[in-house]
Wavefront OBJ file of the C-alpha trace (Angstrom):
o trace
v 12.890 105.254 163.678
v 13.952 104.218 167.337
v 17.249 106.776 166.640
v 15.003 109.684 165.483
v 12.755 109.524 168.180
v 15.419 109.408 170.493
v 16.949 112.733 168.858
v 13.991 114.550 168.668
v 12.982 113.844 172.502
v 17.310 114.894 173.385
v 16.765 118.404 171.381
v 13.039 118.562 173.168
v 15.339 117.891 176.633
v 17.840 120.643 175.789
v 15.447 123.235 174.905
v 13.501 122.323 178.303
v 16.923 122.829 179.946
v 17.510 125.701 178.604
v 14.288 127.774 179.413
v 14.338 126.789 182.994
v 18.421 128.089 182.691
v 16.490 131.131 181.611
v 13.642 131.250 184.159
v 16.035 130.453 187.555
v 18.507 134.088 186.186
v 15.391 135.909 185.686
v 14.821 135.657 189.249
v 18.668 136.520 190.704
v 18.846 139.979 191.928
v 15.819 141.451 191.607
v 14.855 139.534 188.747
v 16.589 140.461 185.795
v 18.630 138.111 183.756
v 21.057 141.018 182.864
v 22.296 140.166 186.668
v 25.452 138.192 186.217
v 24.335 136.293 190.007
v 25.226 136.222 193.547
v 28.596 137.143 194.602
v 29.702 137.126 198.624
v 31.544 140.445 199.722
v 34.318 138.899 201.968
v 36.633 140.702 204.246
v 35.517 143.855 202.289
v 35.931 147.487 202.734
v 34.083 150.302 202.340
v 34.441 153.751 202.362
v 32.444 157.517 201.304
v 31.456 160.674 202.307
v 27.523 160.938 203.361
v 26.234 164.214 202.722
v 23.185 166.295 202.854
v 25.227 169.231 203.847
v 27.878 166.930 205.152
v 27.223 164.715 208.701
v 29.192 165.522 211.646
v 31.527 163.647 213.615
v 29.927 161.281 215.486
v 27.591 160.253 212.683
v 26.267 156.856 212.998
v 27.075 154.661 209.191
v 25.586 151.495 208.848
v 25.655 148.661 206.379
v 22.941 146.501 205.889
v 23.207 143.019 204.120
v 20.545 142.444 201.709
v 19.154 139.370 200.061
v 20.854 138.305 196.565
v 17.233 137.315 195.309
v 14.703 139.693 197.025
v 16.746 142.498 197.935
v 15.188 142.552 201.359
v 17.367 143.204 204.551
v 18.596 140.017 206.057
v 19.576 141.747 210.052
v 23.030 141.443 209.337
v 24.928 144.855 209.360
v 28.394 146.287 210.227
v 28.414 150.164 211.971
v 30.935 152.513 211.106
v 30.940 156.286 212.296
v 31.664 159.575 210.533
v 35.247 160.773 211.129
v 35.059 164.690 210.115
v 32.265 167.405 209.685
v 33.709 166.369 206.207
v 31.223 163.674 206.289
v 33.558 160.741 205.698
v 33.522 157.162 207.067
v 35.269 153.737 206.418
v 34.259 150.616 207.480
v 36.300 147.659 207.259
v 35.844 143.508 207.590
v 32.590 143.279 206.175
v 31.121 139.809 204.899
v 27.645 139.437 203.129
v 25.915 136.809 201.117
v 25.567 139.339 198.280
v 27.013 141.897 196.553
v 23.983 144.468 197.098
v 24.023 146.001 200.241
v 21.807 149.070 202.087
v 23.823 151.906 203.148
v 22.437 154.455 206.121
v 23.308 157.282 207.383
v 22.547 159.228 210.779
v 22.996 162.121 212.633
v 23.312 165.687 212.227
v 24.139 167.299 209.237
v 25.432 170.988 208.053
v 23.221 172.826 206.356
v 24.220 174.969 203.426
v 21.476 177.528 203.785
v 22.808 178.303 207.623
v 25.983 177.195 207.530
v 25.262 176.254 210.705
v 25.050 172.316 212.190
v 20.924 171.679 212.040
v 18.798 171.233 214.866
v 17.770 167.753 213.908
v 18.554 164.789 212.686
v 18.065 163.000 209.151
v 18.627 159.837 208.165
v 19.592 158.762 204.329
v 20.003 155.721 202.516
v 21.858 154.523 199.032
v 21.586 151.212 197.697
v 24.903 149.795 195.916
v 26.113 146.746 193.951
v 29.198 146.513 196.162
v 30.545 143.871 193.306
v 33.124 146.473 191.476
v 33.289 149.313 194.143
v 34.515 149.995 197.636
v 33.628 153.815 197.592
v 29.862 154.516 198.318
v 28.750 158.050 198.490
v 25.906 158.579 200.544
v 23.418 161.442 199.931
v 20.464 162.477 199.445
v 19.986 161.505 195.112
v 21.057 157.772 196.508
v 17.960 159.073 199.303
v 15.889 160.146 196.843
v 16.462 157.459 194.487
v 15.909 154.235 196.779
v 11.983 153.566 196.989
v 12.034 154.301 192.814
v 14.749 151.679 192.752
v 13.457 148.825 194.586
v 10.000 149.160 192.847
v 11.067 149.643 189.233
v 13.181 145.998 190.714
v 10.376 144.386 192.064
v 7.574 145.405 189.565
v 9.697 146.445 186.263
v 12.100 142.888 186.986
v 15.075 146.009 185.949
v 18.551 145.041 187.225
v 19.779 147.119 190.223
v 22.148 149.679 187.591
v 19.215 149.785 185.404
v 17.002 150.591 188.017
v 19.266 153.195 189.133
v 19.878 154.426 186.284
v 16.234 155.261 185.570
v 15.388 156.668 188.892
v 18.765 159.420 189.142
v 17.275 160.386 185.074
v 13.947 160.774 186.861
v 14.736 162.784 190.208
v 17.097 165.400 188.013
v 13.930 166.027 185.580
v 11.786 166.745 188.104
v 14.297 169.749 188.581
v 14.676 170.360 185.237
v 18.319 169.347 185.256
v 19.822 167.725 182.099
v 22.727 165.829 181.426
v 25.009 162.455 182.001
v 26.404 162.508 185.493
v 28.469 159.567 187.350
v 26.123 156.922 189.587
v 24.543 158.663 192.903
v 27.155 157.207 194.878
v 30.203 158.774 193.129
v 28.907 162.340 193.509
v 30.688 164.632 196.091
v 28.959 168.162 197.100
v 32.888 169.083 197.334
v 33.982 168.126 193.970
v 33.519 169.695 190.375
v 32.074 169.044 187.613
v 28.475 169.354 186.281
v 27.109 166.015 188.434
v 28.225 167.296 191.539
v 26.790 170.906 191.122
v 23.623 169.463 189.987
v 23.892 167.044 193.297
v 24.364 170.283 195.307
v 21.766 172.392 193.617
v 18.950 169.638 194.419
v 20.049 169.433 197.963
v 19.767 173.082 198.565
v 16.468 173.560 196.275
v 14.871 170.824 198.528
v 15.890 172.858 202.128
v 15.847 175.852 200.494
v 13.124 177.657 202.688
v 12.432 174.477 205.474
v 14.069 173.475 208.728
v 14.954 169.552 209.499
v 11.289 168.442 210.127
v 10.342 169.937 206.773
v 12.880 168.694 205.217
v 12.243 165.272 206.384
v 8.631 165.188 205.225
v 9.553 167.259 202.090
v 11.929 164.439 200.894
v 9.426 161.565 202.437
v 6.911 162.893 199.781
v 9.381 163.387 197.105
v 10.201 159.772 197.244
v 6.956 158.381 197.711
v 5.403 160.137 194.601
v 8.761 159.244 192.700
v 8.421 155.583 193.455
v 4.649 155.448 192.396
v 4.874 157.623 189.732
v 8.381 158.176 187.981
v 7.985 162.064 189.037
v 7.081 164.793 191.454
v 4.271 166.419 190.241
v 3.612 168.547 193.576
v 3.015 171.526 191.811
v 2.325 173.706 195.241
v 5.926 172.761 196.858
v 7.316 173.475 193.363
v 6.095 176.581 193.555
v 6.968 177.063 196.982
v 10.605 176.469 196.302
v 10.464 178.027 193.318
v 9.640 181.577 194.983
v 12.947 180.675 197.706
v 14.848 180.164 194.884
v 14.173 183.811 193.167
v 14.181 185.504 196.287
v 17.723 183.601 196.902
v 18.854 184.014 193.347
v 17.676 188.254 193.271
v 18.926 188.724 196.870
v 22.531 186.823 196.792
v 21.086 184.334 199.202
v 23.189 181.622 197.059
v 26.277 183.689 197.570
v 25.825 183.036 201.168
v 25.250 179.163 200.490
v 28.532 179.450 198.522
v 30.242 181.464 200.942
v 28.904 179.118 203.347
v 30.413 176.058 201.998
v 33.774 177.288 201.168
v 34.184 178.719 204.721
v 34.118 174.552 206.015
v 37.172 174.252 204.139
v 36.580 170.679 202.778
v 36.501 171.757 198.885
v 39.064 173.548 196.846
v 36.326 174.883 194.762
v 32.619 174.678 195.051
v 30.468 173.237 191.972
v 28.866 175.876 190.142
v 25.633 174.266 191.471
v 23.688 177.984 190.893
v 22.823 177.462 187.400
v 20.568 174.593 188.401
v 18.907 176.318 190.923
v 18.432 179.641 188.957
v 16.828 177.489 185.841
v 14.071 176.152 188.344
v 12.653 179.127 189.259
v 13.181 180.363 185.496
v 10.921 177.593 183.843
v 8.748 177.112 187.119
v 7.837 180.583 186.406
v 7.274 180.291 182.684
v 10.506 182.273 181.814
v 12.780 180.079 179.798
v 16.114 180.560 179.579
v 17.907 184.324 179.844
v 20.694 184.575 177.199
v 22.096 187.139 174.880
v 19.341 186.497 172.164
v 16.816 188.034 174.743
v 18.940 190.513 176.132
v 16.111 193.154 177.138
v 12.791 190.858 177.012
v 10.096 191.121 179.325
v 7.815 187.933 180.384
v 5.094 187.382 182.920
v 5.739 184.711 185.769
v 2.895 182.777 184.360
v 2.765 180.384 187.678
v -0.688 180.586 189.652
v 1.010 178.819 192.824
v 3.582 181.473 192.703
v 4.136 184.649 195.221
v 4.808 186.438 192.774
v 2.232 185.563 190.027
v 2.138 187.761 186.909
v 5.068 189.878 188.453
v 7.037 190.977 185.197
v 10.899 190.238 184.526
v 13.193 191.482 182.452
v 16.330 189.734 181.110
v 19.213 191.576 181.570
v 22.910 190.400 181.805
v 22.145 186.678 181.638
v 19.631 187.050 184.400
v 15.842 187.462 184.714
v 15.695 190.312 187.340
v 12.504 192.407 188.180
v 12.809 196.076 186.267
v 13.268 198.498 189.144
v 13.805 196.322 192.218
v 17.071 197.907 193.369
v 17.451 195.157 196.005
v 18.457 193.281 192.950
v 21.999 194.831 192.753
l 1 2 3 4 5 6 7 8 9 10 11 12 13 14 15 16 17 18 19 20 21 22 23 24 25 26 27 28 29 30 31 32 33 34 35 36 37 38 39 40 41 42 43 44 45 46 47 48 49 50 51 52 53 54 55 56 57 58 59 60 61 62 63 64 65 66 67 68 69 70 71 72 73 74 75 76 77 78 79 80 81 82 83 84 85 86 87 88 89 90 91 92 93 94 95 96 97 98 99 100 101 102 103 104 105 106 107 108 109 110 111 112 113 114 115 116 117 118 119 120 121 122 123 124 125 126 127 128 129 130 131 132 133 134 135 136 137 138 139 140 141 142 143 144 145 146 147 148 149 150 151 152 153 154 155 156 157 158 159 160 161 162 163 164 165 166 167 168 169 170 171 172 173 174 175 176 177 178 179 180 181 182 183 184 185 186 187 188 189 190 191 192 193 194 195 196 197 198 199 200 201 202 203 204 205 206 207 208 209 210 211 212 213 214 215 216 217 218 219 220 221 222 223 224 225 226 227 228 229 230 231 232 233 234 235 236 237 238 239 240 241 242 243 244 245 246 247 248 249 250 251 252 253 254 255 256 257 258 259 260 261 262 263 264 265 266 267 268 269 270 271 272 273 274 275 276 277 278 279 280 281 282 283 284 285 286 287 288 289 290 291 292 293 294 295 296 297 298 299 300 301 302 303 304 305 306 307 308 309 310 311 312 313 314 315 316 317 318 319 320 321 322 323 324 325 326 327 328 329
């Protein structure tokens, strides 16, 4: 009887063992058990480009160590500075008590609208599991992204690539952009591919028609309603950058921006990032999609916000133009 007691209370043991095994990895990184734990970054190098348009030389790069458990910034960091108006920096030697680390960047930036180097500084952050990766990309998704990330963390218990995950879905529906693009960090204004355009197209749709101080308080907003809400549902700058957008689209304003880019001579080729942009306005407005199938319809911009409310276009060509405008051509 002794023996069976003695069993049962063992198995009782184990299982007690066990949960508390579960409980203590619930609360590594951010709280999810899906975390595999703490791992020290030693004598470890890192290395990007940190774009909004691209920073100039000079720009200030800093990483910021951040707590294994809580995620919050411990004061220990390691400054690097940007190398080209490419935007690229390396820093090398860094040691932290975690893999996760806080990446900022600061300083003057190109702007693709201009061309020209802005008037003001921004700053922009990107949070990273530096565990399997010594290339960060800084810009402004990984900007955009952040205060979504540490709250779906914090309140959701997500891991960090969960968390991420979720948050880069979130920011590219609230521009109506679909698809499966790389992590925020691996996307390069001057590469190819669909991520990248789609990386370039939000940039340019959130300057579009604002200088740096606008900017600054236009992404601000962004990422506080993202965070508390999993969206932007600011239907007044939507419509605001909805109207830049046509204009830009129906003038060749995004010609410029590409012209604009290409004339830095960092990329080979520019990502087709206009198809983004174009299909904001086109479903801001009501429109839908302009293919072959509705080659010669007319619709209403049905958008009260809007400029150009109940202005009538046409599909023509792939494009929704407005019938007669001859600045169109």
């Amino acid at each position: 009887m002794n023996k069976l007691l003695y069993k049962i209370l063992g198995l009782a043991l184990c299982f007690s063992l066990m949960a508390c095994s579960d409980d203590a990895s619930d609360k590594v990184a951010g709280g999810s058990s899906e975390d595999a734990g703490i791992i020290a970054v030693e004598n470890w190098d890192v290395a990007g480009v940190s774009q909004k348009g691209p920073f100039v030389t000079g720009s200030v790069v800093t990483v910021q160590e951040l707590d294994g458990i809580t995620l919050n910034q411990t004061g220990k960091s390691f400054k690097g500075s940007i190398k080209s108006d490419k935007g690229d920096f390396s820093i090398t030697g860094i040691n932290l008590s975690s893999q996760y680390a806080l990446l900022e960047a600061d300083g003057y930036y190109r702007d693709e609208i201009t061309g020209k180097k802005s008037s003001g500084k921004v700053t922009l952050n990107a949070i990273t599991d530096l565990s399997n990766r010594k290339t960060v990309n800084i810009n402004l998704l990984t900007h955009l992204e952040y205060e979504r990330v540490m709250g779906l963390i914090s309140k959701e218990k997500l891991s960090v690539a969960k968390a991420k995950a979720q948050a880069e879905k979130e920011i590219f529906e609230a521009f109506g952009i679909e698809g499966e693009f790389a992590e925020s960090e691996d996307l390069d204004i001057f590469e190819g591919g669909d991520g990248n355009a789609a990386l370039l197209a939000v940039s340019v749709l959130m300057q579009s028609d604002v200088d740096v101080a606008g900017l600054t308080e236009r992404i601000g907003n962004f990422s506080i309603a993202l965070a508390e809400e999993g969206g932007w549902d600011d239907a007044d700058t939507k419509a605001k950058v909805a109207d830049w957008a046509c204009n830009a689209d129906l003038r060749e304003t995004l010609a410029n921006v590409r012209k604009n880019i290409e004339g830095w001579k960092y990329a080979d080729s520019v990502p087709a990032f206009e198809k983004y942009v174009t299909n904001f306005w086109w479903e801001n407005y009501g429109l839908g999609t302009c293919n072959k199938k509705r080659e010669g319809e007319v619709k209403k911009n049905i958008n009260k916000l809007s400029e150009l409310y109940e202005e009538y276009f046409t599909c023509e060509n792939g494009r929704w133009i407005i019938p007669g405008d001859d600045k169109d051509d």
